[in-house]
C-alpha positions, 0 to 999 in steps of 0.5 A: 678363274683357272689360276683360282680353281687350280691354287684350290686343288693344290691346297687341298692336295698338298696339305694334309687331311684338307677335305675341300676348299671353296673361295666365296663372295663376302655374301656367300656367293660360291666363286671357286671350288677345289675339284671335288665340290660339286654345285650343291656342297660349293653352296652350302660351304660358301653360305656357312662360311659367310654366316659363320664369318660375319658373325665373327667380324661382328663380334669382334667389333662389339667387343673392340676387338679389331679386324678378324683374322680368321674363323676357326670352327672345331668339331668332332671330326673336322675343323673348318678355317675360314680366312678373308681373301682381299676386301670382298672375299673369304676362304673356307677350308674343311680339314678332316681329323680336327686338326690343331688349328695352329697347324693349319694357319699357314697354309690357309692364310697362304692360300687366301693371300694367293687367292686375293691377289689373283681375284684382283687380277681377275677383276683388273682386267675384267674392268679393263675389258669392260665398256663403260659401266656408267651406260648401261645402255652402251653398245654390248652392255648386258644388264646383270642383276646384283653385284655378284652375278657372275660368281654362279657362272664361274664357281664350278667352270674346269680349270 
């Protein structure tokens, strides 16, 4: 999870007027946070972002308009992208001064792709070291509730 809190902090650092970056579950689960994303806001972000984005996806499928790409929210003073990362995640990204949201595509879909395939080697070689799934009375095995538990013990953990 280093590798994703650490390509977090690049982006924020090296775009300009990114504000924060926060990687989430499809279902808004917080996995990763740019470094100045404590608990409360990484939350926030991740459930705004998984609304905004499923809402998006929805409505691109009522009105047969294929795979959504991105979502781009503009305000007054800030525009939020938020971008799949992978199958089951999304990249949410806070730029200050609402930029042109042209500006930002590249930098947001660089991102989500680096961050897509890093979370695929995460979850490689966390299959790789698990005992078998199937038993879950198997020697070692701890019982988690929910698909996602382990993103709120990750999320926030330094790089």
């Amino acid at each position: 999870m280093a590798d994703l809190h650490r390509l977090l902090d690049d982006l924020v650092s090296e775009v300009p007027g990114t504000e924060v970056a926060v990687l989430l579950s499809t279902d808004g689960l917080p996995l990763a946070a740019s470094r100045e994303v404590n608990r409360d806001a990484g939350e926030l972000v991740a459930a705004a972002a998984a609304g905004l984005h499923a809402l998006a996806v929805v409505a691109g499928s009522s009105i047969h308009g294929g795979t959504t790409l991105r979502t781009i929210v503009e305000m007054e003073h800030v525009l939020l992208a938020i971008e799949p990362a992978g199958d089951s995640a999304v990249l949410a990204v806070a730029f200050s001064g609402a930029p042109d949201p042209a500006s930002v595509n590249g930098p947001v879909t660089a991102a989500a792709s680096q961050a897509a395939k890093a979370l695929a080697a995460v979850h490689a070689a966390r299959r790789a070291n698990a005992p078998d799934a199937a038993d879950p009375a198997a020697p070692g095995t701890k019982h988690r509730a929910g698909r996602h538990a382990r993103a709120d013990d990750d999320a926030f953990a330094t790089g």
